[in-house]
N, C-alpha and C positions, 0 to 999 in steps of 0.2 A: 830397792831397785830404782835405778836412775831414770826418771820418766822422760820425755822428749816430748814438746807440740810439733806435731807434724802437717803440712798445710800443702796442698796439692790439688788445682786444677784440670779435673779430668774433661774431656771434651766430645761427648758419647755422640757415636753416628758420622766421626769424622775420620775414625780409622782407617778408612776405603777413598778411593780416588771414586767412586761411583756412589757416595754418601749424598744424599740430599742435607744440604748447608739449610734450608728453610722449614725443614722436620728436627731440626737438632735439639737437643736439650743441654742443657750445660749444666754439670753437677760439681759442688764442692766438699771436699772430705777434712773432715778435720778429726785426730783420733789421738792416742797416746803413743799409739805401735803402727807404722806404718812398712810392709814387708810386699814386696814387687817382686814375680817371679815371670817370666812371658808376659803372655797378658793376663795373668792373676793378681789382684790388688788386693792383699790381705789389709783391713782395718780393725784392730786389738783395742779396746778399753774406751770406753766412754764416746763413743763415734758418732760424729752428726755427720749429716749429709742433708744439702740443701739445695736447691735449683727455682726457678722460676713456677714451677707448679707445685716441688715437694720439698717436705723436710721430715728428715729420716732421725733418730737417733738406737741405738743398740749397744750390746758391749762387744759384740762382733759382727763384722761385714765382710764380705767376699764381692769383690766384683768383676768381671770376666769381661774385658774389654772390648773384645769381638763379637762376642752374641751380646754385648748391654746388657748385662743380668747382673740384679745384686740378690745377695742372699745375706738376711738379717738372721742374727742369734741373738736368745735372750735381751728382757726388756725390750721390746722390738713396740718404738712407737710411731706412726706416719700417718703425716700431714697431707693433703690433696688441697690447694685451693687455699688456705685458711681457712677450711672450715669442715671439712670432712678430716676427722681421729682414729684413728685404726689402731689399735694395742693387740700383741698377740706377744709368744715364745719364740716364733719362728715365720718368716714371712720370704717372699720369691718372688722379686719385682724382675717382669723379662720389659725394659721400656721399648725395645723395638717396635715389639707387640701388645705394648700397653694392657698388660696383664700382668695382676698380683693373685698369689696364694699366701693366706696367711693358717696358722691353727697353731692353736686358739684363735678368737677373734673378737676382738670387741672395737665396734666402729659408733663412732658420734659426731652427731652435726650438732656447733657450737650455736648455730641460727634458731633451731625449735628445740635442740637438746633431748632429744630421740638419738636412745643409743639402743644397738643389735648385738647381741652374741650369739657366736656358735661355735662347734668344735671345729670345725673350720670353712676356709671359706674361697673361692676365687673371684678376681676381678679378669674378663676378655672387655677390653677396648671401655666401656661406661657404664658396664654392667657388673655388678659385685653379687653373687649366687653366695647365700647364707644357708646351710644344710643343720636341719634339726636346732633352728635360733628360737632364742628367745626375743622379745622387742618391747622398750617402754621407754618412757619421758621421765618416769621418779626415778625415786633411789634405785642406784643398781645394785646393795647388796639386800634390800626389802620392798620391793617396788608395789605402790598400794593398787597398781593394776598392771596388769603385762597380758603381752600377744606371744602362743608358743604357736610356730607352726612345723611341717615337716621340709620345708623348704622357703626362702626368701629371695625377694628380687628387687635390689636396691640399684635404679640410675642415678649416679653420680653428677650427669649435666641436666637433667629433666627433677630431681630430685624426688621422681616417682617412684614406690614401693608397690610391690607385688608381694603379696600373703596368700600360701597356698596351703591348705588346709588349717585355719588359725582357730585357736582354741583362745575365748578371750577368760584370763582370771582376775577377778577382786582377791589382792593378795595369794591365798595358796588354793583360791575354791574357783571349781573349772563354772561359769555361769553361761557364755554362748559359745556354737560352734557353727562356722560358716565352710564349705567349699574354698570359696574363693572370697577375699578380699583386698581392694586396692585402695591408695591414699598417697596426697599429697604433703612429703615434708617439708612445705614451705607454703610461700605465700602469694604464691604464680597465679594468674587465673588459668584455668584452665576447664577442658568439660569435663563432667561428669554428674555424681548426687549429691546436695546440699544437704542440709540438716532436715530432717522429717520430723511433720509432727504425727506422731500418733495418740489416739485419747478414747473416751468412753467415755457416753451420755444415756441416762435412762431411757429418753425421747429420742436421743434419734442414732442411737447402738454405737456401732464400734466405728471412731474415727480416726481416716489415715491419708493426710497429704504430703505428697514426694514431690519435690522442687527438683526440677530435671535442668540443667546448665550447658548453655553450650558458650563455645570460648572461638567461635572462628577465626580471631583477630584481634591483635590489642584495642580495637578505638571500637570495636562493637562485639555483642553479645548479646542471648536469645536465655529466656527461661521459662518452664514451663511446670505448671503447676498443679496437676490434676488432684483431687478429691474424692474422699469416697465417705458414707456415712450410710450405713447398712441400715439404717431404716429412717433414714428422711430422704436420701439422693443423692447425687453427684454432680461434677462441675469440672472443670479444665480453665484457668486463670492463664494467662499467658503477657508477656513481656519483652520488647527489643527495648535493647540502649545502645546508641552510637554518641560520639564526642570525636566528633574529625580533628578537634584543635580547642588547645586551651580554651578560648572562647565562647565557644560552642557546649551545647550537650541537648538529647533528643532521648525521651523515654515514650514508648505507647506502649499502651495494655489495655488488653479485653478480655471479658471472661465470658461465662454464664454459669447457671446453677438450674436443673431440673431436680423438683418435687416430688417425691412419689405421692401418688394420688392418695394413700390411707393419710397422710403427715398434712398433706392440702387443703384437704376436707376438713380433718378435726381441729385443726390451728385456725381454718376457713383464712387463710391469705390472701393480700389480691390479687397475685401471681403466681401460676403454677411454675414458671422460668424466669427469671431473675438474671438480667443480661447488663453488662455497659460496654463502654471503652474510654479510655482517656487518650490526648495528646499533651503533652509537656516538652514542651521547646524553650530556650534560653539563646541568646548569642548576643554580645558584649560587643562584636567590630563586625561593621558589615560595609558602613560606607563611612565612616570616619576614619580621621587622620589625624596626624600629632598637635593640630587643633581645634577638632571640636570628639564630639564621642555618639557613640549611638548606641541602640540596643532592642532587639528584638524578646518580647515575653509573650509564651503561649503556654496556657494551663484552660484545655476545652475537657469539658465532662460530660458525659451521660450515661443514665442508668434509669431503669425502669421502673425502681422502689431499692429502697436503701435495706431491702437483705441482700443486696446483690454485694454492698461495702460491710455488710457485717461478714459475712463467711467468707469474704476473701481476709479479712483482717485473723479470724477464728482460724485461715487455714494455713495462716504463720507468716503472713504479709503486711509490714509493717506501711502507713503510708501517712504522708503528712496530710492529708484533707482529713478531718472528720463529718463527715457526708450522715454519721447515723444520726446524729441528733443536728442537724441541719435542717430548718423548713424551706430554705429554698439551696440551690447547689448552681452555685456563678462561675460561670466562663467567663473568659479574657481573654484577648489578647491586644499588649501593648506595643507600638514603637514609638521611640522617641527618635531627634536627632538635636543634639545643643555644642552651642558654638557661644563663645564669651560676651556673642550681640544676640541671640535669638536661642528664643527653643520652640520646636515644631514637636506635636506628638499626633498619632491614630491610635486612639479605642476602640476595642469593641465588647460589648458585656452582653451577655446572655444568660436567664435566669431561668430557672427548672424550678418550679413549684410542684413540690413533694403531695403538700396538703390540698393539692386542687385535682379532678380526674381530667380536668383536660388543663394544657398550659398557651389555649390560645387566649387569652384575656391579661396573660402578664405581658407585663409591659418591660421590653426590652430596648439598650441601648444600641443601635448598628446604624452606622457607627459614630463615635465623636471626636470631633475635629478640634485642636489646640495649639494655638500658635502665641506666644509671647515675644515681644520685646524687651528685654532689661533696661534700667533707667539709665537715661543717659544725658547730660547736662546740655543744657538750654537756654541761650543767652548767658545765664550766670553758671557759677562753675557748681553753686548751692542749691540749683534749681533742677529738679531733675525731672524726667516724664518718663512713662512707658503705656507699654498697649498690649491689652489681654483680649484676646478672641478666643472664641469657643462656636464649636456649632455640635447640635447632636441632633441625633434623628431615631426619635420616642418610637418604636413599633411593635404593634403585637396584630395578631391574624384578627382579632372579633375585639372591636373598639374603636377608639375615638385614640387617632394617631397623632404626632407633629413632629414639626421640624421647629427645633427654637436656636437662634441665634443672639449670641450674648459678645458686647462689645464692652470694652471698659478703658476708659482713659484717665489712668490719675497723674496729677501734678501737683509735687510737692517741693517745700522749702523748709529749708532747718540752717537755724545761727545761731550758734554760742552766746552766752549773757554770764556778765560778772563773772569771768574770770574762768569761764568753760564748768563753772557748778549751775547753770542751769542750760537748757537745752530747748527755745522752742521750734515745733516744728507744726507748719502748715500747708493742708492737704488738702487737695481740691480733686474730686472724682465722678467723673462724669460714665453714668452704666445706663445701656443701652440692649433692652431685652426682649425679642421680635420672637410669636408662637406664629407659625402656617400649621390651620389642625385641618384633617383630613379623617377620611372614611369616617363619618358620623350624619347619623340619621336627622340632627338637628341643624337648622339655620344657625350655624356659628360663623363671626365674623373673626380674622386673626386678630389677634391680640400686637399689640406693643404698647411699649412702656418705657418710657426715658425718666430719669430722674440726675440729679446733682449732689453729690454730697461734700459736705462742707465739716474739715477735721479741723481744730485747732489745739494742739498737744502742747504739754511743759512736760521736762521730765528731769529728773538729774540721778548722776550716776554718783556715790559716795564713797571713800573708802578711808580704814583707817587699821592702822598696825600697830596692834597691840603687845606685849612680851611673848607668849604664846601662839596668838590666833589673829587672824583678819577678818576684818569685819566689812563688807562692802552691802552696798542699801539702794537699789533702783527703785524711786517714788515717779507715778508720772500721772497724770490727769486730760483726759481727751474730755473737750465738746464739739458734738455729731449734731450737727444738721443739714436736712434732704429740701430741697424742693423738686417738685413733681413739673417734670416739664409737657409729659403728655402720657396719654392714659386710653388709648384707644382700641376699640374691639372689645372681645370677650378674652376677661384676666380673671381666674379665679381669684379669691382673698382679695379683691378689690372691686369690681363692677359684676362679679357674675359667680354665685355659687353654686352653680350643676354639680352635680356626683360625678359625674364622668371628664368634666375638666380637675377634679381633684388631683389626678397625676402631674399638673401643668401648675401649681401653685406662684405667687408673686408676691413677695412680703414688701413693704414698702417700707424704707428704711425709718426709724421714730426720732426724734430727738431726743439726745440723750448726755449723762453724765457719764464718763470709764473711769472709775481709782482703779490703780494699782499698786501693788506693795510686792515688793522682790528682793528679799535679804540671804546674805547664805555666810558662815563664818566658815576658816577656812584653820588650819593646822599652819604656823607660821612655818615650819619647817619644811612640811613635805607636799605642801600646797593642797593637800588632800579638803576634799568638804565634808564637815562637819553635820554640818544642820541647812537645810534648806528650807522658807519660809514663803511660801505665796500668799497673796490678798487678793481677793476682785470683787467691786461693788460696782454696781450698774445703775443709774438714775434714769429712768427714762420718760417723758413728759407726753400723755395722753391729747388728745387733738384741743380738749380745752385749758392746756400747757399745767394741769396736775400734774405735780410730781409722784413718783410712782417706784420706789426701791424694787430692784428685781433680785436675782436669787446671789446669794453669797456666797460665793467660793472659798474656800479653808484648808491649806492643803503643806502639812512639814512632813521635812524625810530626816532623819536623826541617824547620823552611817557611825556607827559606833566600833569600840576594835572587835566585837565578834558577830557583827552583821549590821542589818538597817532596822529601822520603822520608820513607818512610813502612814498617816492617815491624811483620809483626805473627808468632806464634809461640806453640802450646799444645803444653803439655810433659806426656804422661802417667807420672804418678809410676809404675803398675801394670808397666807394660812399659818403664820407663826408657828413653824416649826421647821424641823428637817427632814428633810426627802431626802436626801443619798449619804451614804457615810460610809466609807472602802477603807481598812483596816490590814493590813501585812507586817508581818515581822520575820524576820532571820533570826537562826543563831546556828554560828557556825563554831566549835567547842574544840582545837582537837580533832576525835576522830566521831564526832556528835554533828549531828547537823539537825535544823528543825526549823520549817516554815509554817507559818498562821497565817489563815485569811477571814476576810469576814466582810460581808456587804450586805448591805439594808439600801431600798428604796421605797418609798410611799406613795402612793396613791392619792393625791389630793384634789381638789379642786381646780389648782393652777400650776401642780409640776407637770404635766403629761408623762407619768412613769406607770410601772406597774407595780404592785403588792409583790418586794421579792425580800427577801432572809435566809443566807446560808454560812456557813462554814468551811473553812477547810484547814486541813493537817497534813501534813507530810514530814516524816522524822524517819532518822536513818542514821544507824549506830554501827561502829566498827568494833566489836569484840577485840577483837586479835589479829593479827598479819592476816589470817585466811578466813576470819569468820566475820558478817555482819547481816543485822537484824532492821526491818524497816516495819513503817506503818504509813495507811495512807487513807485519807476519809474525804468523802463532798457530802455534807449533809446541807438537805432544805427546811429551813427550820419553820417553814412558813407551808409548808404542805408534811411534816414531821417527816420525811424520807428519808434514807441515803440512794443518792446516787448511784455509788460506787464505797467500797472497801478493802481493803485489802491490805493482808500480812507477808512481809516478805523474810526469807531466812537464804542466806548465801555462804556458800564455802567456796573460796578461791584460792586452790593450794597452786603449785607450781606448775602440776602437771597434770591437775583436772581439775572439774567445777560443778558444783552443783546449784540450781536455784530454785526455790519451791516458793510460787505465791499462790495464797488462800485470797481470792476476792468475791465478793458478795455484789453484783453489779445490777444496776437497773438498767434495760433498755428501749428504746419503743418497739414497735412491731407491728410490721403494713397487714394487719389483720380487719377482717369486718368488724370482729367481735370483740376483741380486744385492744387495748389501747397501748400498752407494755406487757414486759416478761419478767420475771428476777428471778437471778438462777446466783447457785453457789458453784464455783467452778476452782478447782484446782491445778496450778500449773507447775510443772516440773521439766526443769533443762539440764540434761547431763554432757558434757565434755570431759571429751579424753584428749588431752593437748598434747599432739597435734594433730590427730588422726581426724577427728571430728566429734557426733554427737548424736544428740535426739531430741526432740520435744513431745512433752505432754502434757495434755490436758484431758482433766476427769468433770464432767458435770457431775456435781452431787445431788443436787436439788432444782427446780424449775419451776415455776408458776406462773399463770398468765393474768394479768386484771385490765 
C-alpha cells in the first residue's frame, strides 16, 4: 500500500468566535493516514503529535475538534513538559479540561527517574490519580525496591507524590507498611521530614532525632530538630537561614539538651542542661562600589560545655566548628572596607574557656581597630612608604586590662644591579607600640616603646629552560638592625616581668642574619610544578654581638602524576637536633585513593613545643561502579591511643544507597570524674532515590577513663 506524509496544523480552542486566543494550544499531526470527517480527525500509523507542552505518539489517534479531545490507540506514549512519560494502550486527552485517562499506565520523570504504574489512571487539571500502582526508581521489569499502594497522587507542576496505603518491598518481600506517605520528586525545597536518625545505645537506650523543615520562602527557612534518648534525655536543636541576596547569607541556631538525673549522677557531669546558640552572618557588599569592596563576617558562639556540640552533631547535624576537642571556642566578628589606596577593618574576638569554671580572667579582644595605607612613591618613583595602625583594646572582667596602640612606618627602596640578576632593596621601619593598663591592683605606669629598624636585602630571581623542565632559583640575604628609641613605663620582656603584664608582651627586635633559598622546577610543557624547595636560616647576634644560628627551616613538595609529598623539618642548632618534622603523602590510583600524615615535635630546652607524635590514614577504594570500601585512623603515638577509627563500606547503585561506618572514637567529656569516653559505634544510611531515607547509629561499646 502506497503510504502518504500527511502534515496538518490544527489550532484547538479557536473553533469558536468566544475562544479565548491566550488559553490556546497549538497541536501538530503528522501520521501516514490522515481521514477528516466533520469535526473528526482520524490519524492511522505511526502518528506524533506535538505542541508547546506535549508530544504525543500512537499508531492511532481520533481527534474531535470541538470538545479538543484526542484519543490515543496502541503504543500510546506522552510527553508533558520534557520531562513527565506516560506509556499506556489507550490514553483520553480532553485539553479543554486538561484531563487525561490512560490504562494501562506507566508514567516517568526523566529528572529523578521515578516511574509509576497502574492499571489505570486519570489526569484533572495537575493532578494524575494512579489506582492499585506500583512506584520505584530501578529496573522496571525487577526493581530492587518498589512502593505498592491502593491509590496514588502524583502533581505534575509541584512534582509532589501522595502514597495512600504504601506497602514498601526489597524486591518481592513486603518489609514496611505505612497509612499514608508523601514525597518529593525533585529537588524543590520545600516543608516537610528530612532524613531521621534513629540508633541504639547500651547507656543511653533507644535513639531517635526527626529534623522538621519548613520552606516559607525561597531566600529563608526554619528547622527543627528534636531528640529523644530514652534513658539519658532529650533536647530540641533548632535553626533559621535567610540569604536576601547573592551576597549575603544569615544562619542562627540554638538548642538545649536535659539530663535525666539517673545518667547525671552516674556519668557525675557538670551540667545537668547543656544549652548554646550561634550567629553566623556573611555579606560581601554593603557599602562598596565598582571601586573598592567590603565585607561583613559574623561567626558568635556559646555554649555552656561541649556536650551541648557533641549530641547536636550525634543527632545528625553536621557543622563546620569542631567545638568538642576545642579548649577555648572564638567569636568574631570582622569588617573590613579596601579601596586600591587604603584598607580600614573592625574586630572583635571573644574567647570561651571550656577548661576554666569561670571565664572572667580571659582575656578578650573588643575591639581592634586597623587601618593601613599601601605604598605609594615618594620623591622617587623606587621609593615607596606606607602606614600600618592598629589599636586593640585587651578586656576581661577580673584582671589587669589595656588599650595598646601600635603604629608602624616603613620606607623602602629597591634598584636593579647587573643587568636585573641582582635585586637590592633597602628598608627602613619605624614601629611605635603605646600599652594604657587599667583595672589592676598595682602602681603600673603605661608602657611605650619606639624602636627603628634597619633591613638591608639582596636578592635575585634565576631561571633557566631546559629540554623538559624549568628551573627557576629565588636566593636573597636580609641584615636586621633595631635601635631602641625609648623604652618607657612598664613593658613586660623588657623593664618589667610581672605575671599579670605577661598578656602585654614586647619583644625587641635582635640583630640578625635571614638566608633564604626558593627553588621550584616546573614541567616545560604544561607549566605544572614539579618539585618545590624552601630554605631559611636565621643568624641572630646576642647583646654581646655572638652569633647565634636559630632554628632551620626544611620544607619540598614533590607533585608527582599520582599525587604529592610533601615534608617539612625545623632543626634547632641550640639543642642539635629536630623538634618538628610534618610528613603527607597522596596517592591518587584510578579508583584508589590514600593519604598519610605524620608529625613529631619535641620538647627541648629552646624550641617552646610540646611532646607530640601521631599518625594518620585515610584510604578509599572503588570496587566497582556501585561498590566502595574506606579506612580511616589518627593515632597518638606518644600517649599509644587512637583517636578515632573507622571502616567504611558503600553501595551506590542508581536508585538507592547504602553506607555503613564502624568507628572506634575517643572523646572528651565535661565530667568531674572522668576525663574521656570511647565508645565503638556503628553507622548506617539508607536511601531510596528519590523518595528519601534513614540514619543510624548503634553504640556497641562505651567506656569512661
Amino acid at each position: 500500500m502506497f503510504k502518504k506524509l500527511v502534515f496538518i496544523c490544527l489550532v484547538a480552542l479557536c473553533t469558536s468566535s468566544n475562544a479565548k486566543e491566550l488559553s490556546s494550544e497549538k497541536f501538530q499531526i503528522i501520521a501516514n493516514k490522515l481521514d477528516t470527517k466533520g469535526d473528526i480527525v482520524t490519524a492511522i500509523g505511526d502518528v506524533v503529535i506535538f505542541s508547546p507542552s506535549y508530544y504525543g505518539s500512537a499508531q492511532k489517534v481520533v481527534y474531535n475538534k470541538k470538545k479538543e479531545t484526542f484519543e490515543f490507540f496502541n503504543d500510546v506514549l506522552i510527553v508533558k513538559d520534557n520531562s513527565i512519560q506516560a506509556q499506556s494502550e489507550y490514553a483520553f486527552l480532553d485539553n479543554k479540561n486538561d484531563a487525561l485517562f490512560q490504562k494501562p499506565t506507566l508514567i516517568f520523570n526523566n529528572k529523578s527517574n521515578l516511574w509509576m504504574n497502574s492499571k489505570d489512571s486519570k489526569k484533572q487539571n495537575d493532578i494524575v490519580t494512579l489506582n492499585n500502582s506500583i512506584l520505584s526508581s530501578c529496573d522496571c521489569e525487577d526493581p530492587a525496591w518498589s512502593i505498592k499502594s491502593s491509590s496514588t497522587e502524583y502533581n505534575t507542576e509541584t512534582k509532589w507524590v501522595n502514597i495512600f496505603n504504601p506497602r514498601l518491598y526489597i524486591k518481592n518481600i513486603p518489609v514496611f507498611y505505612f497509612p499514608y506517605f508523601g514525597f518529593s520528586a525533585d529537588n524543590t525545597r520545600r516543608t516537610g521530614l528530612l532524613i531521621p536518625t534513629i540508633g541504639y545505645g547500651s547507656e543511653e537506650g533507644f535513639i531517635y532525632a526527626q529534623p522538621i523543615y519548613f520552606a516559607p520562602a525561597d531566600d529563608y527557612d526554619f528547622e527543627f530538630i528534636p531528640q529523644i534518648r530514652t534513658d539519658r534525655g532529650k533536647g530540641l536543636y533548632s535553626y533559621f537561614r535567610y540569604k536576601p541576596t547573592e551576597e549575603s547569607y544569615l544562619r542562627l541556631g540554638a538548642g538545649f539538651f536535659n539530663e535525666k538525673d539517673d545518667y547525671y549522677k552516674e556519668k557525675a557531669l557538670e551540667h545537668q542542661n547543656h544549652y548554646g546558640w550561634e550567629i553566623y552572618y556573611t555579606n560581601e557588599k554593603i557599602l562598596s562600589d565598582e571601586n573598592s569592596q567590603d565585607g561583613l563576617y559574623a561567626d558568635i558562639r556559646w555554649l555552656n560545655d561541649f556536650e551541648y556540640r557533641k549530641l547536636e552533631r550525634k543527632g545528625g547535624v553536621s557543622n563546620s566548628h569542631n567545638d568538642e576537642d576545642e579548649k577555648k571556642i572564638e567569636s568574631k566578628i570582622n569588617y573590613f572596607y579596601n579601596t586600591p589606596e587604603y584598607y580600614g577593618g573592625v574586630y572583635f574576638r571573644y574567647y570561651l574557656d571550656k577548661t576554666l569554671n569561670s571565664n572572667e580572667k580571659t582575656m578578650q579582644e573588643l575591639p581592634q581597630g586597623h587601618f593601613h595605607k599601601y605604598a605609594k612613591p615618594i620623591l622617587l618613583d623606587d621609593l615607596l612608604y606606607s602606614i600600618d595602625t592598629r589599636y586593640t583594646n585587651y578586656y576581661r572582667q577580673d584582671g589587669v586590662t589595656a588599650n595598646k596602640y601600635d603604629i608602624s612606618v616603613p620606607l623602602s627602596y629597591s634598584i636593579s644591579l647587573f643587568d636585573d640578576y641582582l635585586q637590592l632593596n633597602l628598608k627602613n621601619e619605624t614601629v611605635f607600640t603605646h600599652y594604657k593598663y587599667d583595672d589592676t591592683d598595682s602602681k603600673l605606669e603605661d608602657g611605650t616603646f619606639i624602636e627603628n629598624i634597619t633591613t638591608v636585602g639582596l636578592s635575585t630571581d634565576l631561571l633557566k629552560a631546559y629540554e623538559d623542565i624549568i628551573h627557576t632559583v629565588n636566593l636573597s640575604a636580609n641584615y636586621v638592625d633595631s635601635a631602641t628609641i625609648k623604652d618607657d613605663g612598664d613593658l613586660y620582656g623588657i623593664n618589667n616581668d610581672t605575671n599579670e603584664l605577661s598578656f602585654f608582651p614586647i619583644s625587641k627586635t635582635s640583630r640578625s642574619i635571614e638566608l633564604a633559598l626558593n627553588q621550584s622546577f616546573y614541567d616545560r610543557d604544561t607549566l605544572k610544578q614539579i618539585i618545590n624547595h624552601k630554605l631559611k636560616q636565621s643568624i641572630v647576634f646576642d647583646d654581646l654581638d655572638n652569633p647565634e644560628l636559630q632554628n632551620m627551616e626544611n620544607e619540598i613538595i614533590y607533585n608527582y602524576f599520582y599525587g604529592t609529598i610533601s615534608n617539612k623539618v625545623i632543626y634547632n642548632h641550640q639543642d642539635n637536633t629536630f623538634t618538628e618534622n610534618s610528613t603527607s603523602l597522596t596517592f591518587n590510583y584510578g579508583d584508589f585513593n590514600l593519604g598519610l600524615g605524620y608529625y613529631m615535635s619535641k620538647d627541648t630546652p629552646n624550641s617552646g613545643k610540646e611532646d607530640l607524635e601521631s599518625y594518620r590514614i585515610n584510604a578509599n577504594y572503588r570496587i566497582s561502579r556501585d561498590y566502595s570500601v574506606g579506612y580511616y585512623t589518627n593515632y597518638n603515638l606518644k600517649e599509644d591511643m587512637r583517636s578515632r577509627q573507622g571502616v567504611l563500606f558503600s553501595i551506590m547503585d542508581d536508585c538507592w544507597q547504602i553506607d555503613l561506618k564502624y568507628e572506634k572514637e575517643v572523646e572528651a567529656i565535661s565530667s568531674k570524674i572522668y576525663d574521656r569516653e570511647e565508645q565503638d559505634v556503628l553507622y548506617v544510611q539508607i536511601l531510596l532515590k528519590p523518595i528519601g531515607g534513614i540514619k543510624q547509629q548503634y553504640t556497641l561499646e562505651k567506656t569512661e577513663e
